[in-house]
NURO-202684 format. One record per residue (C-alpha): residue number from 1; residue in three letters; x, y, z. Coordinates in pm, whole numbers, padded with zeros to 5 digits. Each point is the difference from the previous one (the first is absolute). Layout:
<sites>
<site NUM; "ALA"; <X; Y; Z>>
...
</sites>
This chain:
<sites>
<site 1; "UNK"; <-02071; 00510; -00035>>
<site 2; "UNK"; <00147; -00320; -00083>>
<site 3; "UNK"; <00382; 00066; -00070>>
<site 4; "UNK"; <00276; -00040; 00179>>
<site 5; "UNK"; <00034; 00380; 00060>>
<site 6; "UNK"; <00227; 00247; -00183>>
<site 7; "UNK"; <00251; 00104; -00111>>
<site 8; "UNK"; <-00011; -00319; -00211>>
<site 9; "UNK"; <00254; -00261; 00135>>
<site 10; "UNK"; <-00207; -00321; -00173>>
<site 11; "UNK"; <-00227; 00026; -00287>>
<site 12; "UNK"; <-00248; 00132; -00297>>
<site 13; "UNK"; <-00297; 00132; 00236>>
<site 14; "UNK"; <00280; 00158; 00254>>
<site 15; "UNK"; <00141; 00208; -00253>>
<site 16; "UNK"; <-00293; 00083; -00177>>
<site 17; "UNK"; <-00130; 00161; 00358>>
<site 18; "UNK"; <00365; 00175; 00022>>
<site 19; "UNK"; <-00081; 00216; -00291>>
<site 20; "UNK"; <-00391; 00055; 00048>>
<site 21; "UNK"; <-00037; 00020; 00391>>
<site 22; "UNK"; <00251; 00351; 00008>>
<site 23; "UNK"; <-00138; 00111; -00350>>
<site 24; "UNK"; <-00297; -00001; 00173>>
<site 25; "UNK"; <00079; 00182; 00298>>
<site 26; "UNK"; <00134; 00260; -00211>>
<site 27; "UNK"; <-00318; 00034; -00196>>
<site 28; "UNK"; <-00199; 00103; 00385>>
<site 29; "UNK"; <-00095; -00336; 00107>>
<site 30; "UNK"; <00076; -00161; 00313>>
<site 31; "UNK"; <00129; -00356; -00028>>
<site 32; "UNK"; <00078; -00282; 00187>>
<site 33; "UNK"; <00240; -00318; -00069>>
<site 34; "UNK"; <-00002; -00318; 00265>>
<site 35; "UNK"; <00394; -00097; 00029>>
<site 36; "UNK"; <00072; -00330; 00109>>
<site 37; "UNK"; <00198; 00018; 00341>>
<site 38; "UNK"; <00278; -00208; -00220>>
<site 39; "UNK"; <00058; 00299; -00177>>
<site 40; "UNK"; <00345; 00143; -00024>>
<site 41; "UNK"; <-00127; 00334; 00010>>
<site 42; "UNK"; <-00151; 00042; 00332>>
<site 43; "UNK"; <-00098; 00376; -00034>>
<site 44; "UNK"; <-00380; 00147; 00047>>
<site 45; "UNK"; <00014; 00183; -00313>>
<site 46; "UNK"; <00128; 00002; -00331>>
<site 47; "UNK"; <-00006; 00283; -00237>>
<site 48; "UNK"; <-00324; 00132; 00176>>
<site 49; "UNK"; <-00173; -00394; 00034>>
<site 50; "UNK"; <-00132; -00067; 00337>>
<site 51; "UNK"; <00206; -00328; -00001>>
<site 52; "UNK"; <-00251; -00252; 00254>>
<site 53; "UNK"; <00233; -00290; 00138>>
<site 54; "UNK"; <-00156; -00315; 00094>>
<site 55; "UNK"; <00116; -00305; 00103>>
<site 56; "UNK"; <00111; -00253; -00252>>
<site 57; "UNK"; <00134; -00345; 00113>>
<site 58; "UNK"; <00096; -00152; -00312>>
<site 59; "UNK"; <00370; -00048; 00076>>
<site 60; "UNK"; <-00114; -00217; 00297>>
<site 61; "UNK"; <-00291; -00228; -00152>>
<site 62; "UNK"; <00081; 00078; -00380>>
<site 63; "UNK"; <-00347; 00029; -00233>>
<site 64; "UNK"; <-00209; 00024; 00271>>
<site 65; "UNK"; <00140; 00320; 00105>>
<site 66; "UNK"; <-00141; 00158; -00300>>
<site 67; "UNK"; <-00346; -00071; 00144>>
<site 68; "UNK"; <00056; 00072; 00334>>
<site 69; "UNK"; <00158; 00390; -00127>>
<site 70; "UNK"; <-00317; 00030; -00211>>
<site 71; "UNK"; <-00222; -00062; 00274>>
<site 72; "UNK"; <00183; 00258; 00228>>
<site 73; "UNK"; <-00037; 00198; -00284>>
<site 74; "UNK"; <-00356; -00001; -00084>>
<site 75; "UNK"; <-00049; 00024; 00430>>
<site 76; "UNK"; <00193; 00350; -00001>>
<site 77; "UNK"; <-00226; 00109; -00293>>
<site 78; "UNK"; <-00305; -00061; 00200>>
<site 79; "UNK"; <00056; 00246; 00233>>
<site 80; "UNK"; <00136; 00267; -00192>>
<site 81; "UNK"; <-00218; 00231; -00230>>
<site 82; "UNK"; <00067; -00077; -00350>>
<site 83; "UNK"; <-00158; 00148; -00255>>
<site 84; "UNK"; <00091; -00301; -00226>>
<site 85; "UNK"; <00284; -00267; -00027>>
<site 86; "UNK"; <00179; -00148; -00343>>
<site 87; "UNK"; <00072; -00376; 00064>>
<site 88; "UNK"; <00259; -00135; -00166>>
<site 89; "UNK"; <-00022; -00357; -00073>>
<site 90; "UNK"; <-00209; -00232; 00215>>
<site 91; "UNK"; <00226; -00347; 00030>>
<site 92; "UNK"; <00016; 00058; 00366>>
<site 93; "UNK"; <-00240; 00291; 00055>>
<site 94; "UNK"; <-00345; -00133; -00128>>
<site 95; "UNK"; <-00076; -00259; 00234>>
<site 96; "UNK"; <-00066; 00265; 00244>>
<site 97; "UNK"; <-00229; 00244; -00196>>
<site 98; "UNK"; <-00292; -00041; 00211>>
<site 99; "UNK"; <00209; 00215; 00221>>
<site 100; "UNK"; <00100; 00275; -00181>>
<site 101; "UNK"; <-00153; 00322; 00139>>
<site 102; "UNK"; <-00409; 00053; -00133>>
<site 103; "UNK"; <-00014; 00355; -00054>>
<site 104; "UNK"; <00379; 00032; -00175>>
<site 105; "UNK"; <-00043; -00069; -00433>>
<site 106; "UNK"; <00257; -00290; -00070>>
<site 107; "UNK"; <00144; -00012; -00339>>
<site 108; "UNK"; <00195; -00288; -00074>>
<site 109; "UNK"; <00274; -00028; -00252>>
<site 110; "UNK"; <-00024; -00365; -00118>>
<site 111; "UNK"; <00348; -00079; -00110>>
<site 112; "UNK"; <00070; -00286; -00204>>
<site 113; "UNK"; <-00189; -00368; -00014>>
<site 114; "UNK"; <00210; -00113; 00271>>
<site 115; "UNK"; <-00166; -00366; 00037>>
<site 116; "UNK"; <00202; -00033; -00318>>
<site 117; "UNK"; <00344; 00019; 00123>>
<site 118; "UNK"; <00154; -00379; 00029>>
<site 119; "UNK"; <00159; 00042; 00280>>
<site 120; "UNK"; <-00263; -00052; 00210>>
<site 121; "UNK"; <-00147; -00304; 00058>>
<site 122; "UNK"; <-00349; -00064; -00050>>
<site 123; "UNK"; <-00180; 00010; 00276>>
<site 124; "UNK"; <00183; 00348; 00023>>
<site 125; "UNK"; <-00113; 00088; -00371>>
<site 126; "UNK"; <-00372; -00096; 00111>>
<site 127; "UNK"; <00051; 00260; 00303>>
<site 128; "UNK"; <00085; 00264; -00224>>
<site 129; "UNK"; <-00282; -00093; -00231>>
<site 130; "UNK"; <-00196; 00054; 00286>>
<site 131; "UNK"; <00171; 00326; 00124>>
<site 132; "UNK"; <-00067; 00148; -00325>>
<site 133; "UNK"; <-00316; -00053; -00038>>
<site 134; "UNK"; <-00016; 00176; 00399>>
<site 135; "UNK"; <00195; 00284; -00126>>
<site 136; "UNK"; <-00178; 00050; -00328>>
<site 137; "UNK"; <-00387; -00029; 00118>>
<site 138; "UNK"; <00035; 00188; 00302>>
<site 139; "UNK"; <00202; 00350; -00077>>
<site 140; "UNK"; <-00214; 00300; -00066>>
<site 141; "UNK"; <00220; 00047; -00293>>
<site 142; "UNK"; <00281; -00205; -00212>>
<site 143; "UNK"; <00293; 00090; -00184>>
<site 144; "UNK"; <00208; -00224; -00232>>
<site 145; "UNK"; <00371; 00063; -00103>>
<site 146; "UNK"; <-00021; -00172; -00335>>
<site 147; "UNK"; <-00282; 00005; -00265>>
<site 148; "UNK"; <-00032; -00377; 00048>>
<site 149; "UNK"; <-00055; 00062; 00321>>
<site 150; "UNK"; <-00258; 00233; -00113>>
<site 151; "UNK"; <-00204; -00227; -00232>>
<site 152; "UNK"; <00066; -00367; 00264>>
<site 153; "UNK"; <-00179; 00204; 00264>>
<site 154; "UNK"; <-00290; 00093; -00211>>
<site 155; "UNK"; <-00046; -00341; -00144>>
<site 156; "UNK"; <00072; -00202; 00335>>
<site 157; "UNK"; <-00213; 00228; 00230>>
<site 158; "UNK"; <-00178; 00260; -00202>>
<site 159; "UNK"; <00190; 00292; 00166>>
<site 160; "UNK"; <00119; 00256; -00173>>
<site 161; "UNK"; <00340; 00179; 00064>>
<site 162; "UNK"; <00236; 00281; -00038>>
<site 163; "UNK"; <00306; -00079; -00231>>
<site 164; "UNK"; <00289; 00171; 00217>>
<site 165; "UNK"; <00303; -00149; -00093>>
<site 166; "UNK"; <00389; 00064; 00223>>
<site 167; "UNK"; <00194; 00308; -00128>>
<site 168; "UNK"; <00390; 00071; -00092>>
<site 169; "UNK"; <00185; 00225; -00033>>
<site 170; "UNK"; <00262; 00083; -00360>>
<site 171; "UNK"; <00302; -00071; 00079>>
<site 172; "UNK"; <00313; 00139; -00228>>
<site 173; "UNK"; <00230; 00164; 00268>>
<site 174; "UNK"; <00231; -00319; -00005>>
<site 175; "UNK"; <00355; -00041; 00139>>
<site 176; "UNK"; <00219; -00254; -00135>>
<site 177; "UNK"; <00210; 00027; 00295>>
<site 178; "UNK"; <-00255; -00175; 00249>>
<site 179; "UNK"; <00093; -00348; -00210>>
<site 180; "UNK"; <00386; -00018; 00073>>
<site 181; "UNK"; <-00100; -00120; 00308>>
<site 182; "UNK"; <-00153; -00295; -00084>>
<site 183; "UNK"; <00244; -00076; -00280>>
<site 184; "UNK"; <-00262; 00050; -00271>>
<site 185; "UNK"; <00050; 00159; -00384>>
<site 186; "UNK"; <-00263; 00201; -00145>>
<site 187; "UNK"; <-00232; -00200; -00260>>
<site 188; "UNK"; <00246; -00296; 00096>>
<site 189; "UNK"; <-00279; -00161; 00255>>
<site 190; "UNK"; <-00392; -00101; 00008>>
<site 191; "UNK"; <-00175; -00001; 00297>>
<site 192; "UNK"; <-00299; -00103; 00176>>
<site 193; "UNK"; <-00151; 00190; 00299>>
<site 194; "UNK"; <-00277; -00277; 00161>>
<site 195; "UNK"; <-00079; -00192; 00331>>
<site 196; "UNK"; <00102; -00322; -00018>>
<site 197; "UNK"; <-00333; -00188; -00061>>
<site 198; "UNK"; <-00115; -00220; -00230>>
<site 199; "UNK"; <-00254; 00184; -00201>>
<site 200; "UNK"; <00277; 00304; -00082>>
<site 201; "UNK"; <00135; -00260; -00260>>
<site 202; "UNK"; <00356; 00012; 00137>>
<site 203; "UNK"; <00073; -00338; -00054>>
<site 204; "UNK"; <-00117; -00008; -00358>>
<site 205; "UNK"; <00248; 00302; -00054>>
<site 206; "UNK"; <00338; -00154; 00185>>
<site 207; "UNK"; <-00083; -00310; -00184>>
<site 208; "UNK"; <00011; 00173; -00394>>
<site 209; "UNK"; <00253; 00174; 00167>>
<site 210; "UNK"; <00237; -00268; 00120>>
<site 211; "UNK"; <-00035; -00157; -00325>>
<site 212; "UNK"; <00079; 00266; -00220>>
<site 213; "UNK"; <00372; 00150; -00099>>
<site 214; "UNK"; <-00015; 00305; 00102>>
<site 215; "UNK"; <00299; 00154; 00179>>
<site 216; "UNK"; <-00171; 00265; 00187>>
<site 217; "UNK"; <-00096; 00008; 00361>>
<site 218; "UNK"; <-00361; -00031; 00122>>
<site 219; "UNK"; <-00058; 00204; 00351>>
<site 220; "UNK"; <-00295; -00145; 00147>>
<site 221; "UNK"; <-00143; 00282; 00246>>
<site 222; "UNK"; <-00255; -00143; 00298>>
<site 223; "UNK"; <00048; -00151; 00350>>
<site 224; "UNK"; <00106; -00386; -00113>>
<site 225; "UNK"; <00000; -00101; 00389>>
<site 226; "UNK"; <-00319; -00232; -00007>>
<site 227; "UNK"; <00001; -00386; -00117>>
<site 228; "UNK"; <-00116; 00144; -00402>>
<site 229; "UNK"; <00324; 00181; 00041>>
<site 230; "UNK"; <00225; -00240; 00131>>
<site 231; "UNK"; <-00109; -00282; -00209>>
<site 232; "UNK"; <00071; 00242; -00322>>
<site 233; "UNK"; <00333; 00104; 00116>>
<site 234; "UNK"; <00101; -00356; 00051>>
<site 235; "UNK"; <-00174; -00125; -00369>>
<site 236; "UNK"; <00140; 00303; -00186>>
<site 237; "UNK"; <00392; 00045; 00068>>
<site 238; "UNK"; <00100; 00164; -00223>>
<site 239; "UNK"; <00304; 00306; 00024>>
<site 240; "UNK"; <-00240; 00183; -00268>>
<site 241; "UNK"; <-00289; -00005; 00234>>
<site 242; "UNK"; <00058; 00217; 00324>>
<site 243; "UNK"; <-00294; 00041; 00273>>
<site 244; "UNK"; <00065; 00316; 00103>>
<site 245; "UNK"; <-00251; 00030; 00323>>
<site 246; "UNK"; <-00266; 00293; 00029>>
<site 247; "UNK"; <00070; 00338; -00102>>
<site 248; "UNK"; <-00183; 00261; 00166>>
<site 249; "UNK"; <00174; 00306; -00120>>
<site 250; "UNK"; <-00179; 00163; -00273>>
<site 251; "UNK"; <00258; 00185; -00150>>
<site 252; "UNK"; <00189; -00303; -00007>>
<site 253; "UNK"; <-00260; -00208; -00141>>
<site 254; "UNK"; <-00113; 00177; -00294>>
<site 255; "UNK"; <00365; 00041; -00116>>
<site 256; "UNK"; <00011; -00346; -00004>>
<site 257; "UNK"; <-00275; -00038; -00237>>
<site 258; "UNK"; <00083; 00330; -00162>>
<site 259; "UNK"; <00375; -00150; -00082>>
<site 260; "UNK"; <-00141; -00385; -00039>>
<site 261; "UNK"; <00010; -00157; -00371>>
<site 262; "UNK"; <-00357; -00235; 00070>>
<site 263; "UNK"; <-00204; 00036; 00265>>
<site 264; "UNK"; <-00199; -00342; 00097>>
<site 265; "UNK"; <-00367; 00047; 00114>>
<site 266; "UNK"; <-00119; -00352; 00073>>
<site 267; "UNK"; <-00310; 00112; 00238>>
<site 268; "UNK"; <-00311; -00194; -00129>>
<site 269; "UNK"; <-00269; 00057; 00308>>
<site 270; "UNK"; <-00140; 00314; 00093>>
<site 271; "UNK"; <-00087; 00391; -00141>>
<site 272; "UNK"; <00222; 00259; -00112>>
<site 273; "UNK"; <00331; -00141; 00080>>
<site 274; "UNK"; <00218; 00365; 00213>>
<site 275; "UNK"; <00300; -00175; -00059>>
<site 276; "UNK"; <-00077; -00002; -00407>>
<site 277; "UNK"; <-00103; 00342; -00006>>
<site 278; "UNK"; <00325; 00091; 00166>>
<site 279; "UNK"; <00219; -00184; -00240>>
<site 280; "UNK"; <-00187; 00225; -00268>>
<site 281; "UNK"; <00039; 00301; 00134>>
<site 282; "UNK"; <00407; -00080; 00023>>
<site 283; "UNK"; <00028; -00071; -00317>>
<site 284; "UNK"; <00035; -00406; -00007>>
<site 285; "UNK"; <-00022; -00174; -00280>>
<site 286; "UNK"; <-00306; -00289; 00118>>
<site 287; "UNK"; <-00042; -00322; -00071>>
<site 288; "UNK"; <-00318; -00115; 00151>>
<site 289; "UNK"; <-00203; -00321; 00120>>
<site 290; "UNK"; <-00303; -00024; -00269>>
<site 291; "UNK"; <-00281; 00069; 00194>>
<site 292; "UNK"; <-00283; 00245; -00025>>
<site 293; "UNK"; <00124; 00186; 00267>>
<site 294; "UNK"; <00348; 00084; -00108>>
<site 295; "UNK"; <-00178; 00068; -00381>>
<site 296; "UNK"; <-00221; 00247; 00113>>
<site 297; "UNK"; <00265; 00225; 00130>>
<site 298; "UNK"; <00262; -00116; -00269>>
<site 299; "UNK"; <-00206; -00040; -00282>>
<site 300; "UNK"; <00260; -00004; -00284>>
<site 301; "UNK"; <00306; 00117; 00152>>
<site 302; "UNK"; <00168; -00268; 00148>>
<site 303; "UNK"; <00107; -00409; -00073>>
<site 304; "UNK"; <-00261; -00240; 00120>>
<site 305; "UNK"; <00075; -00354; 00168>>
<site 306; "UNK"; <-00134; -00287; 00109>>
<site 307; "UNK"; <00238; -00268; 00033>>
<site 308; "UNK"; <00369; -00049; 00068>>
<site 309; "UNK"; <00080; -00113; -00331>>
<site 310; "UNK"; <-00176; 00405; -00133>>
<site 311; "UNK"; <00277; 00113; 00259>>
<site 312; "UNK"; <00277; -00204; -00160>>
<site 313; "UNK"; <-00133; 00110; -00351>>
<site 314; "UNK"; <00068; 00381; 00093>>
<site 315; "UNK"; <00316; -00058; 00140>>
<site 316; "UNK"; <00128; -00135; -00280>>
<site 317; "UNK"; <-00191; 00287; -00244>>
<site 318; "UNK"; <00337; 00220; 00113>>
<site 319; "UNK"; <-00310; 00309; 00059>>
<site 320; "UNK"; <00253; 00364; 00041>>
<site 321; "UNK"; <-00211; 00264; 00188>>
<site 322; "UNK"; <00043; 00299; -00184>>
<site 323; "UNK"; <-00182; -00191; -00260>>
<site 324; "UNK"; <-00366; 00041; 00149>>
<site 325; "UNK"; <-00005; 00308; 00149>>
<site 326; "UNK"; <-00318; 00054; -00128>>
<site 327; "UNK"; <-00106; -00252; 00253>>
<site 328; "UNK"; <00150; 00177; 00279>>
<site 329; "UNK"; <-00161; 00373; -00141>>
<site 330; "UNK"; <-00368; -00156; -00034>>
<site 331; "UNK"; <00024; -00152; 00369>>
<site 332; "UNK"; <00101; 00356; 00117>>
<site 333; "UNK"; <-00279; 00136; -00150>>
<site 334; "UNK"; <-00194; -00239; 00139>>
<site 335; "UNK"; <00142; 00108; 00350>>
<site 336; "UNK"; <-00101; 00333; -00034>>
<site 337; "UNK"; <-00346; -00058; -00146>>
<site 338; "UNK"; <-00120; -00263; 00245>>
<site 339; "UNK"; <00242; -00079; 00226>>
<site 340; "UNK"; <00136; 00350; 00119>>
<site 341; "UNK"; <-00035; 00013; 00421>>
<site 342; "UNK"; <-00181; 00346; -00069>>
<site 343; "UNK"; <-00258; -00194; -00202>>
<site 344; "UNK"; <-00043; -00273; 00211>>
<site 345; "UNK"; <00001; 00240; 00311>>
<site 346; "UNK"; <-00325; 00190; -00168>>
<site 347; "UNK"; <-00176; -00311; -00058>>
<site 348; "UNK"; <00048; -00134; 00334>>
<site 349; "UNK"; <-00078; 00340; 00131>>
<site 350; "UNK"; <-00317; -00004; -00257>>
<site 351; "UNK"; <-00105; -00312; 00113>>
<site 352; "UNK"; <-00040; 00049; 00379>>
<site 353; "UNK"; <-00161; 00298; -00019>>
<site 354; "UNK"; <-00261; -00159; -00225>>
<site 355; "UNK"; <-00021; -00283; 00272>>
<site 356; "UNK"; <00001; 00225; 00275>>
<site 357; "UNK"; <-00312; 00171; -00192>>
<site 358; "UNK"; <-00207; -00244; -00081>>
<site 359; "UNK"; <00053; -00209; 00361>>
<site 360; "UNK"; <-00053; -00318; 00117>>
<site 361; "UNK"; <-00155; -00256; -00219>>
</sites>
């Protein structure tokens, strides 16, 4: 509960339940996903999920939506027999805890500190601050994505928490072909793959960017059709900077990043970035937004920023790829240590079963 449904047409927590929801199944449990009735896919089951549609007005009323599709949400799971129910998030789900079935075990998987983000404004940022402290005193059981996660929750509310981080999946099956089509040379672009707010640094990067004398192309994957977008499109035009929209296509994706000579991660809010553990398993070369986030998954192997003018210094460092492929080998070993969707699929597994034991708090 708490997505947008599957398979994954949005975000971190969608695909995250795209890989563990049918891994699941296939391991002799019976699971559930609540689809939003926006949902492209419009089927009752996907790769043996019980797919639950509910009603989801958000293209009509915008945000609100979100709350109004949780609460039809958390209705339906009151009168079905759940043994227990992962949350994801809680930025629209929380204020309506107190109705969240009695006898089912809730574990909540607390995301990132979303009060944080800047693109709210504050009276939204004291909601959140609010929601989370809903979400994280009144699940049975928490999980955090991100070992700061991990360590905020037990300082802020003296809860303790499983570390379950997202998943990927190696990726070294690539196909140089699948770039003609967007007129793009292999190793002869950077790229960033981000939403176009605030907090993912994107500005910071276009700026050392624009500035620097470079003469290769930077393909900016994420849907650039809200105001953040617009008003960088219109600041930063520029023939080396290209917004190419979302890309939903796996395949296609990680040959982008697989082919790609940097790879921008400017995310600064929130756990264990999918997106960053996706750019590792395809072999990009990262440069990262200094945070303790992004350092705990990167530790050594990547270049660190935190201002335009580290951007412009790189681009001008004239950095050749094949040089640090020990970066690239220590973040796939990384990948399959900690990050592997088998891994992550037996601690999720391990985890509910442990809840399911022990009960309701």
């Amino acid at each position: 509960m708490g997505t947008r449904g599957i398979p994954n047409q949005y975000g971190g927590f969608e695909q995250f339940v795209e890989f563990i929801a049918p891994a699941l199944v296939q391991r002799g449990h019976d699971v559930s996903v609540y689809n939003s009735s926006l949902h492209p896919y419009q089927g009752d089951s996907w790769q043996g999920v019980h797919l639950i549609k509910k009603f989801d007005p958000e293209n009509k009323v915008g945000t609100a939506g979100q709350f109004i599709y949780d609460l039809n949400c958390i209705l339906d799971s009151r009168k079905r027999n759940f043994d227990i129910i992962l949350e994801l998030g809680y930025t629209s789900s929380s204020i309506w805890t107190f109705l969240l079935p009695k006898k089912t075990v809730i574990v909540t998987n607390m995301d990132g500190l979303e009060w944080k983000r800047s693109k709210y404004k504050k009276y939204v940022q004291q909601y959140l601050k609010r929601a989370e402290k809903w979400a994280a005193t009144s699940a049975d059981f928490l999980i955090a994505d991100s070992k700061g996660i991990q360590a905020y929750l037990l300082e802020k509310y003296n809860r303790k928490s499983d570390f379950i981080p997202y998943g990927a999946t190696l990726f070294f099956d690539a196909d140089e072909s699948l770039l003609q089509h967007h007129q793009l040379e292999k190793y002869n672009y950077d790229m960033i793959v981000a939403r176009m707010e605030p907090e993912n640094n994107i500005e910071s990067i276009l700026d050392g960017y624009h500035r620097s004398g470079t003469k290769k192309k930077l393909i900016i994957v994420g849907n650039h059709n809200n105001a953040f977008g617009s008003y960088l499109k219109s600041k930063y035009e520029d023939a080396r900077i290209v917004f190419m929209g979302p890309v939903f296509d796996l395949p296609l994706l990680n040959n982008l990043r697989y082919f790609s000579h940097l790879y921008f991660h400017g995310h600064s809010v929130g756990g264990t970035n999918p997106s960053l553990l996706e750019a590792m398993a395809s072999q990009a070369l990262i440069v990262a937004h200094k945070n303790i986030f992004n350092q705990t998954v990167l530790e050594k192997d990547a270049f660190y920023f935190s201002s335009p003018d580290d951007i412009l210094e790189l681009m001008e460092k004239q950095i050749i790829k094949k040089d640090y492929q020990q970066f690239l080998d220590n973040n796939n070993d990384k990948i399959r240590k900690y990050y592997s969707w088998d891994h992550i699929t037996d601690q999720i597994e391990k985890c509910l079963s442990t809840a399911l034991e022990h009960g309701k708090n």
